[in-house]
C-alpha positions in Angstrom: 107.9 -48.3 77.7 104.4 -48.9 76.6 102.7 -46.9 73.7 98.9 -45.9 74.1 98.7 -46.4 70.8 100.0 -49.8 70.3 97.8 -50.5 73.8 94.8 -49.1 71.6 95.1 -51.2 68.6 94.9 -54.3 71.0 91.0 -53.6 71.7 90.0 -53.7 68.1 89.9 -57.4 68.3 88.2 -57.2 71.6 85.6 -55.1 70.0 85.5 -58.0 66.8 84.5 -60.7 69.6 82.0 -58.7 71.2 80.2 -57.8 67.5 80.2 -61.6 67.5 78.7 -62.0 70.3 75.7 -59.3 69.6 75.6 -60.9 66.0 74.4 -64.3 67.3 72.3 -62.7 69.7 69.9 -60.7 66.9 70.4 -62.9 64.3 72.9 -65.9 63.9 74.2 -66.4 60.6 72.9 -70.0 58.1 75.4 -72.7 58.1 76.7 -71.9 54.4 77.2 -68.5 54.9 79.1 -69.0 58.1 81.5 -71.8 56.4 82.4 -69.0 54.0 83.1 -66.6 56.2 85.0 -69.0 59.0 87.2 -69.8 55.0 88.0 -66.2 54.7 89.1 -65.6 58.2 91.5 -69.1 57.7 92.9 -67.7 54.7 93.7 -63.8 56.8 95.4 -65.5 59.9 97.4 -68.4 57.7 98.9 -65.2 55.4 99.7 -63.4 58.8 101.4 -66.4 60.1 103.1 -67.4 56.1 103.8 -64.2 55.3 104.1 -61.8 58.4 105.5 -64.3 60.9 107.8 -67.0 60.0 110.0 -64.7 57.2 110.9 -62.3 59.7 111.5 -64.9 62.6 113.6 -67.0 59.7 115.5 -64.0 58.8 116.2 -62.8 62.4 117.4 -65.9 63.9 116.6 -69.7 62.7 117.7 -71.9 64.7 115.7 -70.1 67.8 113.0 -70.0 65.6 112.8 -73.7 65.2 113.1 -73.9 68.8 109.7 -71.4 69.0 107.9 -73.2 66.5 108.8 -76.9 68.1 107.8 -75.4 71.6 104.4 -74.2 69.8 103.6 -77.5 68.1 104.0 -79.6 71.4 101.8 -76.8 73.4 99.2 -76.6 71.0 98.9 -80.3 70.7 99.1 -81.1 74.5 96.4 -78.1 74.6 94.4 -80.2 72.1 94.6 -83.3 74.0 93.6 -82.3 77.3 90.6 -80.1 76.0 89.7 -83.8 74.1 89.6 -85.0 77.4 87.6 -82.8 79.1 84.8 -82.7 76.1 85.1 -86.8 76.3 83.9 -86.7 79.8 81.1 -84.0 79.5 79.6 -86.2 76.9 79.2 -89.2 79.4 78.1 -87.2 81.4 75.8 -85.4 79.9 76.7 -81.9 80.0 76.0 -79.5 77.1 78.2 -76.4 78.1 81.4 -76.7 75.6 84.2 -76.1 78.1 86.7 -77.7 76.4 86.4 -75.2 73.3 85.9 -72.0 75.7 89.1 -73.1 77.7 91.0 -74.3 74.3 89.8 -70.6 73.4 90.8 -68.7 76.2 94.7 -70.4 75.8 94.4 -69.1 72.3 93.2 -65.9 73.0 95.9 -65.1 75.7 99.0 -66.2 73.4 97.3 -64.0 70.8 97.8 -61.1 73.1 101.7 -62.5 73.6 102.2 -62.5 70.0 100.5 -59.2 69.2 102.5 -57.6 72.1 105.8 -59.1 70.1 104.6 -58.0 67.1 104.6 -54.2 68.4 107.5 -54.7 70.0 109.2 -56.0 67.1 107.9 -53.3 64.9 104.4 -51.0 64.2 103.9 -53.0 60.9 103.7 -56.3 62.1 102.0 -55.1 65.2 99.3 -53.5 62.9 99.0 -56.6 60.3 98.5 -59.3 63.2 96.0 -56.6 64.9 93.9 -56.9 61.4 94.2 -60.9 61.2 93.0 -61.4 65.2 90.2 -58.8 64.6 88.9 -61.4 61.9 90.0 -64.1 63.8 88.0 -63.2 66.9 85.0 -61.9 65.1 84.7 -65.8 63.5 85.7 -67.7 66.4 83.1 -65.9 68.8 80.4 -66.7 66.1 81.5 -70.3 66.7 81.3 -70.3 70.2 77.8 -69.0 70.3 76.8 -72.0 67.9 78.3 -74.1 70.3 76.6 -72.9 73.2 73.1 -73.8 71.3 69.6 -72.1 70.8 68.7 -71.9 74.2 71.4 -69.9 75.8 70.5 -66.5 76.9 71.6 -63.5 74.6 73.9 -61.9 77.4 75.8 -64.9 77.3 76.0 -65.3 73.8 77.5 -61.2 74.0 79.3 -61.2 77.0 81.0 -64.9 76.5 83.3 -64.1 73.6 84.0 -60.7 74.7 85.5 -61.8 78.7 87.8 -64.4 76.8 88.7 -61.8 74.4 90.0 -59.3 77.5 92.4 -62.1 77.8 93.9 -60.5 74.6 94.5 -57.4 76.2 96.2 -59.6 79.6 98.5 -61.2 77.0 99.5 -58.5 75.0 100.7 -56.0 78.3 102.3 -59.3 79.4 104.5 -59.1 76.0 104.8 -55.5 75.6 106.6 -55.3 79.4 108.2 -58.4 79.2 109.5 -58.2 76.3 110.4 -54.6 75.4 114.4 -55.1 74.8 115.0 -58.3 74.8 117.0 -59.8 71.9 116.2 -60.1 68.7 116.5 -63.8 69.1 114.2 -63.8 71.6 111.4 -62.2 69.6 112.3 -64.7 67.1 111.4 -67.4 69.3 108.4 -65.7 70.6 106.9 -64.8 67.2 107.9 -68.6 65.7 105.8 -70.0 68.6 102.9 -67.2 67.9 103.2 -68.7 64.1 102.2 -72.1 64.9 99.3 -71.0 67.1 97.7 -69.0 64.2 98.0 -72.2 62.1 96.7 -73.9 64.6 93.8 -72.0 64.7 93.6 -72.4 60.8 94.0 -75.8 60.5 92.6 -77.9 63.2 89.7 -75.3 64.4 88.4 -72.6 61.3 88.8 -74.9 58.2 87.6 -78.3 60.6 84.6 -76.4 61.8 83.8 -74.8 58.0 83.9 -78.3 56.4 81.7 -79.8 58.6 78.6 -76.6 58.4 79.0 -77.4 54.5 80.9 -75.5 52.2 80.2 -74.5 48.5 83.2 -74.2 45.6 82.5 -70.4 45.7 82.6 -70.2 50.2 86.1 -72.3 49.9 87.5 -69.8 47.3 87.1 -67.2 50.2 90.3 -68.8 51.9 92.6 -67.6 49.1 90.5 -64.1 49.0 91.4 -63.7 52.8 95.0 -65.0 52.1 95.2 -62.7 48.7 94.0 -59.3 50.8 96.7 -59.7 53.3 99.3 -60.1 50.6 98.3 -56.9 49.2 97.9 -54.9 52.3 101.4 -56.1 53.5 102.8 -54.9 50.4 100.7 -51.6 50.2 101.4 -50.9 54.1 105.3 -51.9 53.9 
């Protein structure tokens, strides 16, 4: 059975992507400034997965979870390849929409919603801790969109972009919450274990590649272990 309230908590990181999107609209934010901020945001979503995720998976079950976070690393990867692809062949041909990162984006945001439904369904906690990490997540990676749509794009687009693949959120978290209310706790395992490696995914090959290359400053990089050092606390303080 669904809770409202769980359902609820799933539009807060809606609400993060269309703040994004408004953001870039009025006033986008400088190139250092945004490497810091996309460094905090890595270091959030890289404690939810280290510190949230894979413990509780390992603890439940560990062999399943090995099989979710193999299954994870060969769909994120396959993800990666194809969205290569498609950005390859909008560059010969001249084409300056990034469809490759929206659709690489809209896969992400709808195992988000997977893994945040698991996470409720697993327990309120973790539900609440991922809900935290994807509302900085989003709020980032719909900054980065809108800098890759470029200058001249309209402001409804730049607002209304990030928040329709952000609904996908919502889509992916009913999915989890009906499918998997009462499964086994092996199952969740897996499910959660493959949600792990798409937050480092996230990290690693899109957040901390896309802040290096805007520039980054000793003080902006520290952020990473600021975002990673807040979630520690509030895990402890919430658990």
């Amino acid at each position: 059975m669904l809770d409202p309230i769980d359902i609820g908590f799933v539009a807060i990181p809606v609400a993060a992507a269309a703040v994004a999107g408004v953001v870039a609209a009025v006033a986008r934010p400088g190139e250092r400034l945004t490497s810091a901020l996309q460094h905090f945001a890595a270091g959030v979503v890289f404690a939810a997965a280290a510190i949230e995720l894979i413990p509780k998976v390992l603890r439940q079950n560990p062999g399943v979870a090995i099989i979710g976070f193999t299954a994870g690393i060969i769909v994120m990867f396959t993800m990666r390849a194809y969205t290569e692809r498609i950005e390859a062949r909008q560059k010969h041909a001249g084409v300056s929409m990034p469809t490759g990162l929206i659709g690489a984006t809209a896969l992400d945001f709808l195992v988000d919603g997977a893994v945040l439904g698991a996470g409720f369904t697993s327990g309120h906690q973790t539900g609440l801790l991922l809900t935290l990490a994807l509302t900085l997540e989003y709020l980032f990676v719909g900054l980065s969109i809108a800098a890759a749509l470029g200058p001249k794009t309209r402001r409804t687009t730049l607002i209304a972009l990030p928040t329709v693949l952000a609904v996908l959120t919502i889509v992916g978290a009913v999915a989890g919450l009906v499918l998997l209310s009462g499964v086994s706790a092996a199952v969740l395992a897996g499910v959660l274990a493959f949600g792990a490696v798409a937050f480092m995914y996230l990290v690693t090959e899109e957040l901390l590649v896309e802040a290096h290359e805007r520039g980054e400053t000793a003080s902006g990089s520290a952020l990473f272990f600021v975002g990673f050092l807040l979630f520690m606390v509030l895990t402890e303080t919430l658990g």
